[in-house]
PDB file of N, CA, C and O in Angstrom:
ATOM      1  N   UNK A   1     169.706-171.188-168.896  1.00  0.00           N
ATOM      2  CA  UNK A   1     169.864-172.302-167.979  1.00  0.00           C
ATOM      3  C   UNK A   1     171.228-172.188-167.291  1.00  0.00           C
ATOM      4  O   UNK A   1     172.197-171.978-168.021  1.00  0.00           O
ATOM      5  N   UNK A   2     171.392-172.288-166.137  1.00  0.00           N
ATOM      6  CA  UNK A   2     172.292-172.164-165.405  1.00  0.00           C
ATOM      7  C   UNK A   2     173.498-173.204-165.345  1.00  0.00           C
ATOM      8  O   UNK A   2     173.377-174.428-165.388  1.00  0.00           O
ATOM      9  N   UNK A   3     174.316-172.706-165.270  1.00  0.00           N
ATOM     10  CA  UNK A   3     175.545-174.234-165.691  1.00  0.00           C
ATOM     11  C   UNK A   3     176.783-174.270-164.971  1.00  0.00           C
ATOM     12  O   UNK A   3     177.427-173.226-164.869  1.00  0.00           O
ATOM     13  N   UNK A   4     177.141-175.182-164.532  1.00  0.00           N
ATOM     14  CA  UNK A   4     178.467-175.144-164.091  1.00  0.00           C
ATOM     15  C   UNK A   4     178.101-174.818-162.545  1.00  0.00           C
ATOM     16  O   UNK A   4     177.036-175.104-161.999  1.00  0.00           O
ATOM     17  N   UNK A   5     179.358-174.069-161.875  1.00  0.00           N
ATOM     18  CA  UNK A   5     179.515-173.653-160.705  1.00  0.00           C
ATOM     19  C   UNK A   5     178.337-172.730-160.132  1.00  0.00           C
ATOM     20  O   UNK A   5     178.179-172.711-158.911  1.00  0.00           O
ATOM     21  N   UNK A   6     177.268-171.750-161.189  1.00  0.00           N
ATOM     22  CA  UNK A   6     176.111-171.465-160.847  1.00  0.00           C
ATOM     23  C   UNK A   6     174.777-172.564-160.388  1.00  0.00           C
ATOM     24  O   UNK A   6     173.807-172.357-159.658  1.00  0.00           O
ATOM     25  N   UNK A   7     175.105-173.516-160.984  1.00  0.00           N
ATOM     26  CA  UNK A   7     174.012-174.600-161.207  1.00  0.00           C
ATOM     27  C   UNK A   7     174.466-175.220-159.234  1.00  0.00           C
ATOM     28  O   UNK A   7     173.745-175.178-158.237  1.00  0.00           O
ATOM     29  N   UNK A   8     175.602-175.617-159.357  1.00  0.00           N
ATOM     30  CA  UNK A   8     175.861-175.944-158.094  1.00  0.00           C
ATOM     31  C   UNK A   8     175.550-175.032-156.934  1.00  0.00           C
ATOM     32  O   UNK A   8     175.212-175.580-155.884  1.00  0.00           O
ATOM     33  N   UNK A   9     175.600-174.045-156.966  1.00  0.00           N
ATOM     34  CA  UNK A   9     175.431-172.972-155.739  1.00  0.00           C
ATOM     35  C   UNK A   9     174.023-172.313-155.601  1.00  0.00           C
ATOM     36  O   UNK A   9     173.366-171.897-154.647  1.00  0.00           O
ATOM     37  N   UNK A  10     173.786-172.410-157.294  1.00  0.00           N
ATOM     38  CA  UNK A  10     171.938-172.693-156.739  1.00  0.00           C
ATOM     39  C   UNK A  10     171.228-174.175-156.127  1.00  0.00           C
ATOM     40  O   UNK A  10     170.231-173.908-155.456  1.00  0.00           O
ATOM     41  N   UNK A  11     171.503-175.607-156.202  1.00  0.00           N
ATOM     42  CA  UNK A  11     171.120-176.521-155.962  1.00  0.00           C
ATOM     43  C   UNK A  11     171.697-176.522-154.256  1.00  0.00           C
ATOM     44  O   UNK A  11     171.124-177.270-153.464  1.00  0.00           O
ATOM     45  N   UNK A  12     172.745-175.721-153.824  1.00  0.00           N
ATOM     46  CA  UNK A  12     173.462-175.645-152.380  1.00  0.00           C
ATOM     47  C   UNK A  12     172.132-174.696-151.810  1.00  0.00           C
ATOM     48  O   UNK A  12     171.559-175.097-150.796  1.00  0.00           O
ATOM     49  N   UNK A  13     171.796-173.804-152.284  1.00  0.00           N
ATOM     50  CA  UNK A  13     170.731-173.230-151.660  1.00  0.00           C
ATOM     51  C   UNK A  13     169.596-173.269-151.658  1.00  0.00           C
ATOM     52  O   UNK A  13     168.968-172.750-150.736  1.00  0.00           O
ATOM     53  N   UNK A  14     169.002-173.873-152.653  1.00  0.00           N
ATOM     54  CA  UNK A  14     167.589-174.190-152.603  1.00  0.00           C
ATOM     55  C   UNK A  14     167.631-175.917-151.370  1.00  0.00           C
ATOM     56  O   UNK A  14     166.928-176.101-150.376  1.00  0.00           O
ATOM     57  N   UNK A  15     168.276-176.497-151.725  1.00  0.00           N
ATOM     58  CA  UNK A  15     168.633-177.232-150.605  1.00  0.00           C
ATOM     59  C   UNK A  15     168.489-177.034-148.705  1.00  0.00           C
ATOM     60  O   UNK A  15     167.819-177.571-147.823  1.00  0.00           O
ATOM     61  N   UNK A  16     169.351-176.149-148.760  1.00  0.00           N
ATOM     62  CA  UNK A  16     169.622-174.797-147.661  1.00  0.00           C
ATOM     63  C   UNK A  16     168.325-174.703-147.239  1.00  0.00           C
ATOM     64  O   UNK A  16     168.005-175.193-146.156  1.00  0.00           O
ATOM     65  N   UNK A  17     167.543-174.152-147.928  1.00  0.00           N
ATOM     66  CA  UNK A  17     166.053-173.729-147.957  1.00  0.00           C
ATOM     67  C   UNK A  17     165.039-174.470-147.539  1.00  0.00           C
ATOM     68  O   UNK A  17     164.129-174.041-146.830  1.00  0.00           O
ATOM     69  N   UNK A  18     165.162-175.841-148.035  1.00  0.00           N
ATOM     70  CA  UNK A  18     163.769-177.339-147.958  1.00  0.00           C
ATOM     71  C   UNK A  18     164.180-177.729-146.567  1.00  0.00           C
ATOM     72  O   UNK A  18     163.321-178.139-145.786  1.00  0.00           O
ATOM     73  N   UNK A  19     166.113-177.573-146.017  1.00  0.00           N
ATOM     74  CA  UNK A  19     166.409-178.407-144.873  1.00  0.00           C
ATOM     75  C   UNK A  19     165.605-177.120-143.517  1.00  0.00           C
ATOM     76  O   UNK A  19     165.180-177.495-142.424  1.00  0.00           O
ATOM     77  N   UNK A  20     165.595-176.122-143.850  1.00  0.00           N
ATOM     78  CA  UNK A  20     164.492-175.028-142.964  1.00  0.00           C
ATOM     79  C   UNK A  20     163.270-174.890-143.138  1.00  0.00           C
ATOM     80  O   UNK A  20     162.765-173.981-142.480  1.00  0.00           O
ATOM     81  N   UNK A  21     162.584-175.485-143.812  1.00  0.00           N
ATOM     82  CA  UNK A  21     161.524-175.459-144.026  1.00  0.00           C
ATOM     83  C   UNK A  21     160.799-177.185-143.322  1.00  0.00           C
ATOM     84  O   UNK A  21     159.755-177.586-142.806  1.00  0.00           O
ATOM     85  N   UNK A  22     161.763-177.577-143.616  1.00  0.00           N
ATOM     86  CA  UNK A  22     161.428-179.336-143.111  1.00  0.00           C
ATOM     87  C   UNK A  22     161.736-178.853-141.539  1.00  0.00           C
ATOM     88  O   UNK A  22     160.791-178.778-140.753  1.00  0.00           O
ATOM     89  N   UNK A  23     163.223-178.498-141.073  1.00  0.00           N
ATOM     90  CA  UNK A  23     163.150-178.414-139.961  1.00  0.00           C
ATOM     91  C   UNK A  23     162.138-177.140-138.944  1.00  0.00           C
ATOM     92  O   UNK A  23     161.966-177.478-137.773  1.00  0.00           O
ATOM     93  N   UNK A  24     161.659-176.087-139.273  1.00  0.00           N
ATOM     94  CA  UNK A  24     160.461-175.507-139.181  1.00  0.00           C
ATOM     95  C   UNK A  24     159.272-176.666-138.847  1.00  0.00           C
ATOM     96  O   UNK A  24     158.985-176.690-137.650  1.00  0.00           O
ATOM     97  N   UNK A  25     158.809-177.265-139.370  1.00  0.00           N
ATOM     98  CA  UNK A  25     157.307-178.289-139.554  1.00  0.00           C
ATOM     99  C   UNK A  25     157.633-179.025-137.924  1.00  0.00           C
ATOM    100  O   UNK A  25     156.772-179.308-137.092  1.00  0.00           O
ATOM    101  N   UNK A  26     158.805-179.175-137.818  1.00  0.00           N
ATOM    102  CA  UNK A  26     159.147-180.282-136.564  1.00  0.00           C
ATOM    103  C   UNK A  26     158.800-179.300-135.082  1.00  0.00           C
ATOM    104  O   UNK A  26     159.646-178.510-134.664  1.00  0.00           O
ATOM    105  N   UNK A  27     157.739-179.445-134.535  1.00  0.00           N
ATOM    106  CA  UNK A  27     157.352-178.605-133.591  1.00  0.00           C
ATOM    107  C   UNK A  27     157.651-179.134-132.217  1.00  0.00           C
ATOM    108  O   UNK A  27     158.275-178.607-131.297  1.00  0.00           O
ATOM    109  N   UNK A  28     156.972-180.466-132.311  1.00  0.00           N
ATOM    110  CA  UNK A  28     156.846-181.126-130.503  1.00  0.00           C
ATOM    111  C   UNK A  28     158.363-182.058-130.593  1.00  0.00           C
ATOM    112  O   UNK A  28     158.742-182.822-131.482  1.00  0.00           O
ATOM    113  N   UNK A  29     159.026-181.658-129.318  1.00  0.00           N
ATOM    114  CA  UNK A  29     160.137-182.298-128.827  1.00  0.00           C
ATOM    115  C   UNK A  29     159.804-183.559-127.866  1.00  0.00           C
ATOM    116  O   UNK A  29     159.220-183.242-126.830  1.00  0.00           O
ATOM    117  N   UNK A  30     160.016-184.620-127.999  1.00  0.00           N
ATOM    118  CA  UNK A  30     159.637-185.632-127.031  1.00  0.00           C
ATOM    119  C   UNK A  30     160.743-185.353-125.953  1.00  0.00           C
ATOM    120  O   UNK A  30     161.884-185.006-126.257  1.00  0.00           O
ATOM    121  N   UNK A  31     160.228-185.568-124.438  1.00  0.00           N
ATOM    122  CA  UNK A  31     161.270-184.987-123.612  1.00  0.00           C
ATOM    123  C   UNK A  31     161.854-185.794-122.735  1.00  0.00           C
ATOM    124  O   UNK A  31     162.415-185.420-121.705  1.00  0.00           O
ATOM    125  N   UNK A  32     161.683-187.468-123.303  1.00  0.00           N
ATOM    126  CA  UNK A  32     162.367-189.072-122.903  1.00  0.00           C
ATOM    127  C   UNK A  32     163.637-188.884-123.735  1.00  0.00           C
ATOM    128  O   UNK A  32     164.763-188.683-123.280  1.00  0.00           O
ATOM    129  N   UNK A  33     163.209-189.002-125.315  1.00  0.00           N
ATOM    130  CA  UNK A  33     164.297-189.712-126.445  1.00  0.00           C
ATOM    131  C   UNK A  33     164.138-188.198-127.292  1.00  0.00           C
ATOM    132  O   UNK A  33     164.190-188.555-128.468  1.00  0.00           O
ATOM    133  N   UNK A  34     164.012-187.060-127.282  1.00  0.00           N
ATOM    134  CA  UNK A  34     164.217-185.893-127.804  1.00  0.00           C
ATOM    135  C   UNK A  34     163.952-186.157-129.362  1.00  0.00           C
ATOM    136  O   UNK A  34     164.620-185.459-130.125  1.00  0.00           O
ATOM    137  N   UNK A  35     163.299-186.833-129.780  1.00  0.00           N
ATOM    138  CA  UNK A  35     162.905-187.062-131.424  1.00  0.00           C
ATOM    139  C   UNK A  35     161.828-186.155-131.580  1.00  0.00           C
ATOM    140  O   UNK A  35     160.901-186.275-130.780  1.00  0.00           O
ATOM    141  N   UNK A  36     161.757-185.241-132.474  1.00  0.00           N
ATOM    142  CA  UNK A  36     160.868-184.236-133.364  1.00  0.00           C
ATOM    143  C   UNK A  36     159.630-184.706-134.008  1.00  0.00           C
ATOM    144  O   UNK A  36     159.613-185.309-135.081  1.00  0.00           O
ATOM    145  N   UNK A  37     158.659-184.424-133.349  1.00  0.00           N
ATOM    146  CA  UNK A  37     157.664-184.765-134.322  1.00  0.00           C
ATOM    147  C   UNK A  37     156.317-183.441-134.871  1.00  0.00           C
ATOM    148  O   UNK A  37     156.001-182.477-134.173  1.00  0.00           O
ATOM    149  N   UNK A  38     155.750-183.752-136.197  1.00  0.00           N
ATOM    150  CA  UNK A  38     155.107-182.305-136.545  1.00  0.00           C
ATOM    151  C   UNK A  38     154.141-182.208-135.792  1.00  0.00           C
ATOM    152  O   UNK A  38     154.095-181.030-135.438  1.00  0.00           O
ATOM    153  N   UNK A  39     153.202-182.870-135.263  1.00  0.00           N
ATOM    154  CA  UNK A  39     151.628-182.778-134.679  1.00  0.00           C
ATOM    155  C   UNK A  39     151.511-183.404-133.611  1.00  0.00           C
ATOM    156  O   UNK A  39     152.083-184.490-133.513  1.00  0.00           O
ATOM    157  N   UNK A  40     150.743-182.891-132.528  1.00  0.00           N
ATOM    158  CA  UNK A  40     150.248-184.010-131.326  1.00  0.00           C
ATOM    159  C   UNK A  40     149.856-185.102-131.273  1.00  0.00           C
ATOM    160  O   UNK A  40     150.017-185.955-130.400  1.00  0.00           O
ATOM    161  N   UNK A  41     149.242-185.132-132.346  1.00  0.00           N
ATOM    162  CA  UNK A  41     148.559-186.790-132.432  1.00  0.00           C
ATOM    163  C   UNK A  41     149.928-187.742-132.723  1.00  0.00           C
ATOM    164  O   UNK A  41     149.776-188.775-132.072  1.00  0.00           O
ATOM    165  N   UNK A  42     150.993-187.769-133.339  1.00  0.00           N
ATOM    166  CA  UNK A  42     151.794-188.180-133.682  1.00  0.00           C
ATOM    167  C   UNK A  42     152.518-188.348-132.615  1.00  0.00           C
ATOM    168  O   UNK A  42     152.971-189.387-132.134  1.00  0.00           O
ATOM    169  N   UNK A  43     152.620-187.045-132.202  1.00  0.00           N
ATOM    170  CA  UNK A  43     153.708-187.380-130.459  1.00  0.00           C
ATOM    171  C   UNK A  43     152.641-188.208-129.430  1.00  0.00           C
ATOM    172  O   UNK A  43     153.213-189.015-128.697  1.00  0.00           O
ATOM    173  N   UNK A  44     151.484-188.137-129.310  1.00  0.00           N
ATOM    174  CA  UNK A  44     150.857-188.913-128.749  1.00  0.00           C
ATOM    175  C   UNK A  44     150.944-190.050-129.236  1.00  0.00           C
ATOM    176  O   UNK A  44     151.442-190.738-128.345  1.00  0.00           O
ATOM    177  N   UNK A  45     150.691-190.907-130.457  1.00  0.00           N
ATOM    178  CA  UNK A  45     151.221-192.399-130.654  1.00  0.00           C
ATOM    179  C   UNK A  45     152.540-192.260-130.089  1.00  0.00           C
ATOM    180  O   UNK A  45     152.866-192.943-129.118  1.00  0.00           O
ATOM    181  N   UNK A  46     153.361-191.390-130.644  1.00  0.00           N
ATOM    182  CA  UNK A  46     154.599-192.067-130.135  1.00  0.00           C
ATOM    183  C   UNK A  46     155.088-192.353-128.872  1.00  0.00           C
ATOM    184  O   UNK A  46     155.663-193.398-128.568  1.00  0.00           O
ATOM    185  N   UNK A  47     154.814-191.255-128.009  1.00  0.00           N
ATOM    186  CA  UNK A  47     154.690-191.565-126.693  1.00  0.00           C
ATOM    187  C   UNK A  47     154.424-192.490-126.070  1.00  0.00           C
ATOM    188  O   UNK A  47     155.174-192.899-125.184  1.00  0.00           O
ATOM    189  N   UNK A  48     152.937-193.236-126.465  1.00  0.00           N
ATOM    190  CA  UNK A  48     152.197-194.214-125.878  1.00  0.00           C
ATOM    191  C   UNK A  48     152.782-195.395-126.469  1.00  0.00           C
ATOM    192  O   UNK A  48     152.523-196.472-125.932  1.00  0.00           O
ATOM    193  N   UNK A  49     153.844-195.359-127.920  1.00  0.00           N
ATOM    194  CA  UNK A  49     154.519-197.011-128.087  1.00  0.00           C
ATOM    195  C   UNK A  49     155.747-196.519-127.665  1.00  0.00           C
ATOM    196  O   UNK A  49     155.746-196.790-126.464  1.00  0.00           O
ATOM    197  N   UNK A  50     156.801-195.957-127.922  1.00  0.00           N
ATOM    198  CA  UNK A  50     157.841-195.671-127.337  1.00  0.00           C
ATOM    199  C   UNK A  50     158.158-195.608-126.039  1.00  0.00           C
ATOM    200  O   UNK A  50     159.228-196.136-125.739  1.00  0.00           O
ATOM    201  N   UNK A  51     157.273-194.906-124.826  1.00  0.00           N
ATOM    202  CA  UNK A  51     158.101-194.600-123.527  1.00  0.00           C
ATOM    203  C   UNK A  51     156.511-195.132-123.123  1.00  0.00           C
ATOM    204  O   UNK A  51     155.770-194.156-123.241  1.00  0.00           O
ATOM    205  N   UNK A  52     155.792-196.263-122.719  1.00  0.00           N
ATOM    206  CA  UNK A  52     154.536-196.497-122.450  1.00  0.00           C
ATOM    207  C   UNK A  52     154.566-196.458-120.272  1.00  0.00           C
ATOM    208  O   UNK A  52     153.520-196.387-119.626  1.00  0.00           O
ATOM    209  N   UNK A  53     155.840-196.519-119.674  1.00  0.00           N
ATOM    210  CA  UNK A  53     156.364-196.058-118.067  1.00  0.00           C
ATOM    211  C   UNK A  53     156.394-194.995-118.053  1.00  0.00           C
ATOM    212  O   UNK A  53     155.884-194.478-117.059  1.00  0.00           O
ATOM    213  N   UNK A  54     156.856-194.274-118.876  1.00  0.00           N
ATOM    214  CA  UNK A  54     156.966-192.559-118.543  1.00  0.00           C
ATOM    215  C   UNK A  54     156.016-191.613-118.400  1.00  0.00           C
ATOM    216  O   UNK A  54     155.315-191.546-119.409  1.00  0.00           O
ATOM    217  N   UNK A  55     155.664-190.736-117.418  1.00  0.00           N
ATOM    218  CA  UNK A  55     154.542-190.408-117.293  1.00  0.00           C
ATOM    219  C   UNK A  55     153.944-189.329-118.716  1.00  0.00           C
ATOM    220  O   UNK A  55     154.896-188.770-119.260  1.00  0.00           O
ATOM    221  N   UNK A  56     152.926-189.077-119.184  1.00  0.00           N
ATOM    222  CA  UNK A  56     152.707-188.327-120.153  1.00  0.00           C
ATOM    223  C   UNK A  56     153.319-186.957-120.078  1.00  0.00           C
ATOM    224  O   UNK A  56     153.258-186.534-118.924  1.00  0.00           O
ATOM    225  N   UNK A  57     153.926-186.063-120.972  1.00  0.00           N
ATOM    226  CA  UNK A  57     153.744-184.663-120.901  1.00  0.00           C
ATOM    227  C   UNK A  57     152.421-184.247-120.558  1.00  0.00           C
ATOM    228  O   UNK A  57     151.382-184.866-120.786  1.00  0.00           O
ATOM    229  N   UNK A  58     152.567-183.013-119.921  1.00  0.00           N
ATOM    230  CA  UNK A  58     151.654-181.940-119.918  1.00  0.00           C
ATOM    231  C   UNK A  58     150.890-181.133-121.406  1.00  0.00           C
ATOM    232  O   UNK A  58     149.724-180.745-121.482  1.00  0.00           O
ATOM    233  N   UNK A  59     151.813-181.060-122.339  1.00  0.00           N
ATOM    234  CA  UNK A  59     151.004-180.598-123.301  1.00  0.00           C
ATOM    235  C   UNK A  59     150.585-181.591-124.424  1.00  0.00           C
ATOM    236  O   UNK A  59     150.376-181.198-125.572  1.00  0.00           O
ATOM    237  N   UNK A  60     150.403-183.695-123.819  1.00  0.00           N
ATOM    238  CA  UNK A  60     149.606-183.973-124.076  1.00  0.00           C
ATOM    239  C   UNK A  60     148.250-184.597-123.063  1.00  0.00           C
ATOM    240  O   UNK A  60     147.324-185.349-123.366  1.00  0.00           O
ATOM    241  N   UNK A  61     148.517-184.087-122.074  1.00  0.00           N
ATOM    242  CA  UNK A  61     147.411-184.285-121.085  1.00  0.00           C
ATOM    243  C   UNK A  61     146.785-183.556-121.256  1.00  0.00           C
ATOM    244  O   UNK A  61     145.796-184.160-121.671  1.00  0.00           O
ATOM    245  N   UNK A  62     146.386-181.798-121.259  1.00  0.00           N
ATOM    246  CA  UNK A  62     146.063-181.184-121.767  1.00  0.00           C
ATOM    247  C   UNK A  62     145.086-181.295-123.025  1.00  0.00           C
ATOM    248  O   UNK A  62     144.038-180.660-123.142  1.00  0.00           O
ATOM    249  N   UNK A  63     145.565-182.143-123.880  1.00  0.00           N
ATOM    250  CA  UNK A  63     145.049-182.197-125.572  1.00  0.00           C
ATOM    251  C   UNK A  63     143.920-183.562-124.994  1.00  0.00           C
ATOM    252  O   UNK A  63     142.913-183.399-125.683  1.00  0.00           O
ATOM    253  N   UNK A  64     143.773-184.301-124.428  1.00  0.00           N
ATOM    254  CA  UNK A  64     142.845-185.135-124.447  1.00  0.00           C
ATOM    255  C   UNK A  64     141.586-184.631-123.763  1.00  0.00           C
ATOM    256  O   UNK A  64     140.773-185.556-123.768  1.00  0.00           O
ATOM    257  N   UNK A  65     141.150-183.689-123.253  1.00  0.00           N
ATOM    258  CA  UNK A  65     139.991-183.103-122.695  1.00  0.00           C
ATOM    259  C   UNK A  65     138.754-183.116-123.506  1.00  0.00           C
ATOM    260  O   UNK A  65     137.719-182.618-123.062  1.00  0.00           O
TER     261      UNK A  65
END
């Protein structure tokens, strides 16, 4: 079992690791208020309560066909 100053510099990197892996998942950029979201459907709610004047993106006009 790892202890001390090893224990810390493994918990610094597996850390390291989840914050790239979380930030990876974040795909669609909203291009009003620039907030990250993982899936279209999600940026589509958000879109439609958040910026409901702004005209839609293109790559969710696109997705409703």
């Amino acid at each position: 079992m790892a202890r001390g100053h090893q224990k810390f510099q493994s918990q610094q990197k597996n850390a390291k690791k989840q914050k790239a892996a979380a930030k990876a998942a974040l795909v669609f950029t909203c291009t009003v208020c620039r907030t990250q979201m993982p899936d279209l459907k999600t940026f589509k709610q958000h879109f439609e309560s958040k910026h409901p004047k702004s005209p839609m993106p293109l790559e969710l006009l696109g997705e409703e066909a």
